[in-house]
OpenMM code with the backbone's topology and positions (N, CA, C; nanometers):
from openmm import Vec3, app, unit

residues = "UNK UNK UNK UNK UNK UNK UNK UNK UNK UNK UNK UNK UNK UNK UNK UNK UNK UNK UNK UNK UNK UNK UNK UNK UNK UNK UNK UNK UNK UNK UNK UNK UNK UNK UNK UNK UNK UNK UNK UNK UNK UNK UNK UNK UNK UNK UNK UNK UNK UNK UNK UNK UNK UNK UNK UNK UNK UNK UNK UNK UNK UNK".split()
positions = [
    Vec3(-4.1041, -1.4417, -1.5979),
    Vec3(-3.9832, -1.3644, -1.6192),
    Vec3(-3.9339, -1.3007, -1.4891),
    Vec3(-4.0040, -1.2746, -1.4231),
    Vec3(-4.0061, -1.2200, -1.2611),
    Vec3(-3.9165, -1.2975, -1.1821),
    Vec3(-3.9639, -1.4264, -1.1936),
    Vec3(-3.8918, -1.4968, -1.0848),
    Vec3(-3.7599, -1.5850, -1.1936),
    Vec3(-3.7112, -1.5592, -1.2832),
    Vec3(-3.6160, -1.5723, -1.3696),
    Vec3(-3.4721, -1.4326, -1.2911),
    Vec3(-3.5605, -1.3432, -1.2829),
    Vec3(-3.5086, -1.2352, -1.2399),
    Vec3(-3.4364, -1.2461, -1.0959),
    Vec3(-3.5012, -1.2876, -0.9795),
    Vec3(-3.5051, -1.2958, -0.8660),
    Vec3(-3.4087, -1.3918, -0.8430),
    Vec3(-3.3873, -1.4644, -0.8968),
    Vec3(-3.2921, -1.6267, -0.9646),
    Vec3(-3.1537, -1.5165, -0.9865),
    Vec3(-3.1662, -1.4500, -1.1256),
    Vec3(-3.0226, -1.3956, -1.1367),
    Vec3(-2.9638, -1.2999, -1.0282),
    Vec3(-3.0624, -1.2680, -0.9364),
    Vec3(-3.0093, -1.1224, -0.8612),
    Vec3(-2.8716, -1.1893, -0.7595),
    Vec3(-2.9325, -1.2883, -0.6651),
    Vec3(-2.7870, -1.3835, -0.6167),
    Vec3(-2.7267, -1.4114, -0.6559),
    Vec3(-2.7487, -1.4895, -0.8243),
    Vec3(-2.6523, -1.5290, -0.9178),
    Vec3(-2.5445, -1.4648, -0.9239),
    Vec3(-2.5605, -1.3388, -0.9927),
    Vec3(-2.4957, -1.2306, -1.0078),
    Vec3(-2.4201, -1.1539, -0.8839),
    Vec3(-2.4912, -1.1707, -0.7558),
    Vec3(-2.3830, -1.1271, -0.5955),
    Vec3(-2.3451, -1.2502, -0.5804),
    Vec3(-2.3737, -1.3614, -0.5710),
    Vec3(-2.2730, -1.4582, -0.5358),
    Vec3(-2.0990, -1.4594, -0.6302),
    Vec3(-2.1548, -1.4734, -0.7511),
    Vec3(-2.0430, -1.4163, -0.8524),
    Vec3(-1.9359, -1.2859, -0.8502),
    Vec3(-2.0140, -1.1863, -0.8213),
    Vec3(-1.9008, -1.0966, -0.7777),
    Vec3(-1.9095, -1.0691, -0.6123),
    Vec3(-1.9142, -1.1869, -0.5249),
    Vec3(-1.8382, -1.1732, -0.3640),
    Vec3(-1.7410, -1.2571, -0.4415),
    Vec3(-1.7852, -1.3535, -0.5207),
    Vec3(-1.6136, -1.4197, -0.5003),
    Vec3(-1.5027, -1.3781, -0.6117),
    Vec3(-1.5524, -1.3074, -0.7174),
    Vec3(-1.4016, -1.2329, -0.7592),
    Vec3(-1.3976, -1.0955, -0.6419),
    Vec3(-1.4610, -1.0517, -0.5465),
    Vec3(-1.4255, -0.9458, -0.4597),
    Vec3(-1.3166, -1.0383, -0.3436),
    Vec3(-1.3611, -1.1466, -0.3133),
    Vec3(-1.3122, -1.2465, -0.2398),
    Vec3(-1.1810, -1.2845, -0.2780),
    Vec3(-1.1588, -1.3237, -0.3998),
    Vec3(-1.0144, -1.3586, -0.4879),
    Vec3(-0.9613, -1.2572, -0.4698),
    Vec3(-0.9582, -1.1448, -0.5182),
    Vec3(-0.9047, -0.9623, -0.5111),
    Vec3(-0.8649, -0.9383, -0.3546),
    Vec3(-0.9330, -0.9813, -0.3077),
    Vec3(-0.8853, -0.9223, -0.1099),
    Vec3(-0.7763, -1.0322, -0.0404),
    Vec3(-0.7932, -1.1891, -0.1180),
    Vec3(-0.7070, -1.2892, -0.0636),
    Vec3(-0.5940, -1.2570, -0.1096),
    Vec3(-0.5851, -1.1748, -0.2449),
    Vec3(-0.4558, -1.2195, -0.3530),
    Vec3(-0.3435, -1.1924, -0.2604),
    Vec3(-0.2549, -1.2073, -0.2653),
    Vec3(-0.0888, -1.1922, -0.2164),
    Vec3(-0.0121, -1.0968, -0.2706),
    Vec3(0.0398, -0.9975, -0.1387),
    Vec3(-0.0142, -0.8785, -0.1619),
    Vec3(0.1951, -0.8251, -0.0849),
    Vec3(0.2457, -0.9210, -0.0607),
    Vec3(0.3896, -0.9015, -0.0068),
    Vec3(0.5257, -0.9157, -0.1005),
    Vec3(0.4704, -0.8664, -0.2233),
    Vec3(0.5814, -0.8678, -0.3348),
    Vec3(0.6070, -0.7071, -0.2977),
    Vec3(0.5631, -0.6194, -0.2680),
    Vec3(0.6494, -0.5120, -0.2556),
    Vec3(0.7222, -0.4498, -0.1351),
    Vec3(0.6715, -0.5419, -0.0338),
    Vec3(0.7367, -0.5051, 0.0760),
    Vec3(0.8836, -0.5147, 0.0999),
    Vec3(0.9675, -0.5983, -0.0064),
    Vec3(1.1425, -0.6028, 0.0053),
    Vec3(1.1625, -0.4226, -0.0638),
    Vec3(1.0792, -0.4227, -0.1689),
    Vec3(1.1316, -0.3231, -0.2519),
    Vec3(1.0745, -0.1860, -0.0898),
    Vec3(1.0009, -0.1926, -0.0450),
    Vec3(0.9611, -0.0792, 0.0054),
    Vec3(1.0705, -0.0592, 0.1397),
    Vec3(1.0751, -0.2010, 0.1652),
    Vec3(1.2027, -0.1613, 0.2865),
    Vec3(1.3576, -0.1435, 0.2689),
    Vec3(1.3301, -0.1886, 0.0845),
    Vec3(1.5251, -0.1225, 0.0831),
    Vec3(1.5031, 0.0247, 0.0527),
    Vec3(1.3809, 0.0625, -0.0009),
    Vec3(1.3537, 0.2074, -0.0174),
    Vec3(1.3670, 0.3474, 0.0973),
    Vec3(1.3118, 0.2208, 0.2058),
    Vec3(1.3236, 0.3546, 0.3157),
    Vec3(1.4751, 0.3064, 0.3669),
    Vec3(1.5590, 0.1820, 0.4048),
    Vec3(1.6862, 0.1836, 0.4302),
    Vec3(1.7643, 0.3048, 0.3593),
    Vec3(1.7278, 0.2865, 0.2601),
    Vec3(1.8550, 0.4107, 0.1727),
    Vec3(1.7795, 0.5602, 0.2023),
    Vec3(1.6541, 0.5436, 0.2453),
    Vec3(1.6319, 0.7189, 0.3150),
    Vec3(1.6694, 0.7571, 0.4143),
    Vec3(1.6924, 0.5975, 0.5452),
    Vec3(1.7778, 0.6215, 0.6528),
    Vec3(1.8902, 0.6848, 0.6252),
    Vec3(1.9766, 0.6160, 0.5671),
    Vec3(2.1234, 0.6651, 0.5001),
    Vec3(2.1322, 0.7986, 0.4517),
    Vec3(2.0087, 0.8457, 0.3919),
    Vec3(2.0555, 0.9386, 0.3452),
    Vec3(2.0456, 1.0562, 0.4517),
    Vec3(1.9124, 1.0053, 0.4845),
    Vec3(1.9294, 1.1042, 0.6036),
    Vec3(2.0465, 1.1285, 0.7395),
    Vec3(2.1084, 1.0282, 0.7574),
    Vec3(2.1823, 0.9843, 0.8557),
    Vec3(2.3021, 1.0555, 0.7692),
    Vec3(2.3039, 1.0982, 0.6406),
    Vec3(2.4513, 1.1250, 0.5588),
    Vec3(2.4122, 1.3254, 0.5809),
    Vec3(2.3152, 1.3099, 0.5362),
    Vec3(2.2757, 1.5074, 0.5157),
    Vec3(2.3106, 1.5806, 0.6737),
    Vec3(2.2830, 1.4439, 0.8054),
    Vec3(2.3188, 1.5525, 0.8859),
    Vec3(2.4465, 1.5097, 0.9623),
    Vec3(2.5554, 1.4474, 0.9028),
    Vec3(2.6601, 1.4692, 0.9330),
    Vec3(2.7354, 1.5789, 0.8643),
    Vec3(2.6704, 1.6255, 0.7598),
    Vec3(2.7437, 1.6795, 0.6965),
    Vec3(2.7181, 1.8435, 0.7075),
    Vec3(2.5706, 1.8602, 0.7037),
    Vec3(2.5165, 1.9734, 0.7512),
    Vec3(2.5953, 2.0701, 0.8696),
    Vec3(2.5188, 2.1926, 0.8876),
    Vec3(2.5786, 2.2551, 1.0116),
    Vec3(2.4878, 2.2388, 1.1068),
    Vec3(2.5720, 2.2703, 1.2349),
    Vec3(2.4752, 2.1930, 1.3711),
    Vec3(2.3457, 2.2705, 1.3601),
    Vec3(2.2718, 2.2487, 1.4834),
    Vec3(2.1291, 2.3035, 1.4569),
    Vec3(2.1301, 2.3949, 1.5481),
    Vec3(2.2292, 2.4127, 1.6328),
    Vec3(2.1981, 2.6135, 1.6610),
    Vec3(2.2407, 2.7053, 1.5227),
    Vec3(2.3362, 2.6672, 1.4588),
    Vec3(2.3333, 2.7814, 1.3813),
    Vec3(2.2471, 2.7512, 1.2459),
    Vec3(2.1842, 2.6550, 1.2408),
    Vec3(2.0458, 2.6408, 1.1765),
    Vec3(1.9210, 2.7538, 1.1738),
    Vec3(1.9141, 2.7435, 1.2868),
    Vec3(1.7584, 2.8093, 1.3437),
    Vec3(1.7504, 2.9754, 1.3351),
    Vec3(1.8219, 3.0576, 1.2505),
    Vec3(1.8452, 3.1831, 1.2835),
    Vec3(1.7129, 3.2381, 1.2274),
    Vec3(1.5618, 3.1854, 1.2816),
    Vec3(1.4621, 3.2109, 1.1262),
    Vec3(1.4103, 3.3449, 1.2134),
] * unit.nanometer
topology = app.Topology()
chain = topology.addChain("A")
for resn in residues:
    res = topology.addResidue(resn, chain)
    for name in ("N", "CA", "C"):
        topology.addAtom(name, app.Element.getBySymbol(name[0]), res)
């Protein structure tokens, strides 16, 4: 039963390196469109708040 044992212990790490292996290969660039129109429109917005804002001397009166 011992060496039945010793048998499953690789069994069992060979088996999970390769679903750890599948999990680290998977394809992983489906969110990168969504993440870069996300920050485009934070450019904008930011680029919109300080045209509109007041300048930054009379900002700073802290």
């Amino acid at each position: 039963m011992a060496a039945l044992a010793w048998l499953l212990i690789p069994l069992f790490a060979a088996l999970g390196a390769a679903i750890w292996g599948s999990w680290a290969a998977r394809n992983r660039t489906t969110g990168d469109v969504t993440e870069l129109a996300g920050y485009a429109r934070f450019r904008e917005a930011m680029e919109r708040s300080h045209s509109v804002s007041e300048p930054v001397e009379q900002i700073s009166n802290v």
